[in-house]
C-alpha positions as CSV (number, residue, x, y, z in Angstrom):
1,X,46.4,6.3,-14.6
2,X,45.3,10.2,-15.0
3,X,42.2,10.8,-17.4
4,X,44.0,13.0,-19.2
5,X,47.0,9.7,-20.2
6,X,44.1,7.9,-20.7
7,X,42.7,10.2,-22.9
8,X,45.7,10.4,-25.2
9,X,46.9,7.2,-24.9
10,X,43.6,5.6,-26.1
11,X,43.8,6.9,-29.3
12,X,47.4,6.7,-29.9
13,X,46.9,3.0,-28.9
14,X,44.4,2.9,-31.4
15,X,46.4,4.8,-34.1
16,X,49.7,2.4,-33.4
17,X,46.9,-0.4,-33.9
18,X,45.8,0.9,-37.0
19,X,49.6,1.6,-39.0
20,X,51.2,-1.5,-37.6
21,X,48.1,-2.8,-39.6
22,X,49.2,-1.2,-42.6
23,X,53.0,-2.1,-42.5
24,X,51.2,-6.0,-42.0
25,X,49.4,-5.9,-44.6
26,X,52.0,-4.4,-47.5
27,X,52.8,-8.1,-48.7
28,X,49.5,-8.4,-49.3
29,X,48.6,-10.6,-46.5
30,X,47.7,-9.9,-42.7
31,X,49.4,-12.1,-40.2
32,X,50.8,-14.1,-38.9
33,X,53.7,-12.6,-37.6
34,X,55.3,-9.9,-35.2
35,X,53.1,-7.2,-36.7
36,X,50.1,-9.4,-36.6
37,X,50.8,-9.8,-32.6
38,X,52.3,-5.8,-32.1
39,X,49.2,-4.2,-33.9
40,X,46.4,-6.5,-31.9
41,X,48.5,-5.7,-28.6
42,X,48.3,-2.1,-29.3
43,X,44.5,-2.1,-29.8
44,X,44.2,-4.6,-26.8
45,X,46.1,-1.4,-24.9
46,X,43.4,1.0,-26.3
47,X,40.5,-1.2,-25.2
48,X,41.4,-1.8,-21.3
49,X,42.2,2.2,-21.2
50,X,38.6,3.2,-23.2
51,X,37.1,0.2,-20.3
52,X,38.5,2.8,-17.8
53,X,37.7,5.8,-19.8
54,X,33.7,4.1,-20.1
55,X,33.9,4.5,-16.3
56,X,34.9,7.8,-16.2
57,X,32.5,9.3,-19.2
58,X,29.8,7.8,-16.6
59,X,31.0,9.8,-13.9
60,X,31.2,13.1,-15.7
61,X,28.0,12.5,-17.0
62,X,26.2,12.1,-13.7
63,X,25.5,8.4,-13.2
64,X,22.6,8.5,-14.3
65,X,20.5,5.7,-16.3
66,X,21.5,6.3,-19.8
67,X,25.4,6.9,-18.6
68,X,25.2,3.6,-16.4
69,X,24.0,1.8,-19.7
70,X,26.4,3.6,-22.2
71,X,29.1,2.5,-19.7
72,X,27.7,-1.3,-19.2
73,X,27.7,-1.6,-23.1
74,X,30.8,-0.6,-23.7
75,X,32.7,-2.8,-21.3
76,X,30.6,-5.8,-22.7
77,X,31.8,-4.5,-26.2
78,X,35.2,-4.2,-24.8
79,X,35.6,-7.8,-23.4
80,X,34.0,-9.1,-26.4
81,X,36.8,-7.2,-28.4
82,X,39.5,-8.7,-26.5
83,X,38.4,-11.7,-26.5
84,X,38.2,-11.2,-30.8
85,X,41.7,-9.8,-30.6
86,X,42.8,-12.7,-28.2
87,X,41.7,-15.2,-30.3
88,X,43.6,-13.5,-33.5
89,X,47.3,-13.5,-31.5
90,X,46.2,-17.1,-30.8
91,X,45.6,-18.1,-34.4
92,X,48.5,-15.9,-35.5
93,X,50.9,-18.4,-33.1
94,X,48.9,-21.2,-34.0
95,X,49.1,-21.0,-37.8
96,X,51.9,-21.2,-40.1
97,X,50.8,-18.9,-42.7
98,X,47.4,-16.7,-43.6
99,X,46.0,-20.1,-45.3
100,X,46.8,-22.0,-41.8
101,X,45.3,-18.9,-40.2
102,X,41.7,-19.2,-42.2
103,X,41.4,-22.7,-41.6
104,X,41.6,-21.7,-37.6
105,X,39.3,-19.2,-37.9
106,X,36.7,-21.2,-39.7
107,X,36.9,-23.2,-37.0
108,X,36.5,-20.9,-34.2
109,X,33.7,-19.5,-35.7
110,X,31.7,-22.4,-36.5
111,X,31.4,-23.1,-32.7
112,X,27.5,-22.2,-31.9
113,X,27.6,-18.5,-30.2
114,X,30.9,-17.4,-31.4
115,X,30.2,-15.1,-34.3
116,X,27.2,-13.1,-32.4
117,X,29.1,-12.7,-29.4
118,X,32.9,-12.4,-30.3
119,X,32.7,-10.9,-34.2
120,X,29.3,-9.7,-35.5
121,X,27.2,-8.4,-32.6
122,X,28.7,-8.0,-28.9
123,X,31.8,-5.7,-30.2
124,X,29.8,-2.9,-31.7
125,X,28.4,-2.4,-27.9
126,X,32.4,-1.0,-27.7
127,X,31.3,1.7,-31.0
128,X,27.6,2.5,-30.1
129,X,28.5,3.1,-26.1
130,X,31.2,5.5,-26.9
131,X,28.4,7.5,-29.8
132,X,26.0,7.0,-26.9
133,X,28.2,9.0,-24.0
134,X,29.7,11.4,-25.6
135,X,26.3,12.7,-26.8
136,X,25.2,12.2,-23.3
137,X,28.5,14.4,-22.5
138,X,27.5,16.9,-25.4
139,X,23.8,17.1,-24.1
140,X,24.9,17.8,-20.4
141,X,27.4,20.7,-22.0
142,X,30.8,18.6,-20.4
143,X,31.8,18.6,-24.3
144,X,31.0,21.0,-26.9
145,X,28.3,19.7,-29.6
146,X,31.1,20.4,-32.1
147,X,33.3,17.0,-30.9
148,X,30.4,14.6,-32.0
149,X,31.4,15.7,-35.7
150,X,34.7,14.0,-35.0
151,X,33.3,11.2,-32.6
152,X,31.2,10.1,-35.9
153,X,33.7,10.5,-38.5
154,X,36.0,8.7,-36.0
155,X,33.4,5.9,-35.8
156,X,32.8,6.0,-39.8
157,X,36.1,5.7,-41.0
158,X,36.8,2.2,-40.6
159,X,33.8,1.3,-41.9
160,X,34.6,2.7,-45.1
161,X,37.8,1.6,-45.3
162,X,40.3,-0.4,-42.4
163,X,43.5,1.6,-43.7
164,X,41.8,4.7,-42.8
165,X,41.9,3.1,-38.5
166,X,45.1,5.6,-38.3
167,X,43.1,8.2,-39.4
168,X,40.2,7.4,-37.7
169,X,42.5,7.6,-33.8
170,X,43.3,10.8,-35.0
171,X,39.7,12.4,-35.2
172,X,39.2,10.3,-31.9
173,X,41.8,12.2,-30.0
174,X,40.4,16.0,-31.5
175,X,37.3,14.7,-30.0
176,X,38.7,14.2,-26.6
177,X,40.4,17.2,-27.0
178,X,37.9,19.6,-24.9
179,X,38.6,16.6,-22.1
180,X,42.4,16.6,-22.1
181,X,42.9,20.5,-21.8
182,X,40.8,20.6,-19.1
183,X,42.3,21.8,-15.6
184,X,44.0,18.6,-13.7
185,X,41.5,19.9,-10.6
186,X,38.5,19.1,-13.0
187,X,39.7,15.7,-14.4
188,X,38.9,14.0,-11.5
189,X,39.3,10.0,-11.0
190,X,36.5,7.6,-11.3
């Protein structure tokens, strides 16, 4: 794996992630199913190349204290999102239908722990660690100020709506932009 496929591949991960989402959803229910499972492996895809991208981002921006935290909190955001996105195939094979599939998650998530660590606290680490480094990126001059424009429109999108997660991958891969056009020579390996 190059920086530069990583780079691209992240995002498009994260853009097949987001329309298989779409197609899922146009009977008015998400899951279970093939698309269920395709979109949740695509995102999985994105996650274990941004874990390696997290690495790298470090290394560009000098090792130093706030890169070696940005990094730490993104791969604990990142396991806790595939163990989120683990859990969902699971329920999607488990469960007959979306009723089947709300009964399982109820279930999951009444277990003491679960929701801090696997829904409503530990992912956004994955969010807030890739804001965090590619400011530190911006403030060392590896990346133009101008990407963190796209870095938090990319981050904001979602929020305002999920349908807009295509979208969203899109601004996410202008952002990486100045990275992937780099020379090969200065896209060296972690």
């Amino acid at each position: 794996m190059t920086p530069r496929s990583a780079l691209i591949a992240a995002p498009l991960f994260a853009f097949a992630y987001g329309a298989i989402r779409i197609l899922d959803g146009l009977d008015g229910s998400y899951g279970p199913g093939l698309a269920w499972t395709a979109g949740h492996l695509a995102f999985m895809a994105a996650l274990l190349l941004f874990a390696w991208l997290f690495l790298w981002f470090r290394t560009l921006a000098g090792r130093d204290a706030l890169a070696t935290a940005g990094a730490v909190a993104g791969l604990v955001g990142v396991v806790a999102l595939l163990v989120q996105f683990g859990i969902d195939i699971a329920v999607g094979f488990a469960a007959a239908d979306r009723d089947g599939m709300n009964l399982l998650f109820q279930q999951v998530q009444s277990v003491p722990g679960v929701p801090f660590t696997v829904y409503d606290g530990l992912p956004f680490l994955f969010y807030v660690a890739q804001l965090v480094l590619m400011i530190r990126l911006a403030v060392l001059r590896v990346l133009p100020v101008w990407t963190l424009a796209p870095v938090l429109v990319y981050l904001a999108l979602p929020i305002v709506w999920k349908d807009l997660i295509p979208v969203s991958a899109l601004f996410m891969l202008v952002a990486l932009l100045p990275l992937i056009r780099r020379p090969a020579v200065a896209l060296a390996a972690v």
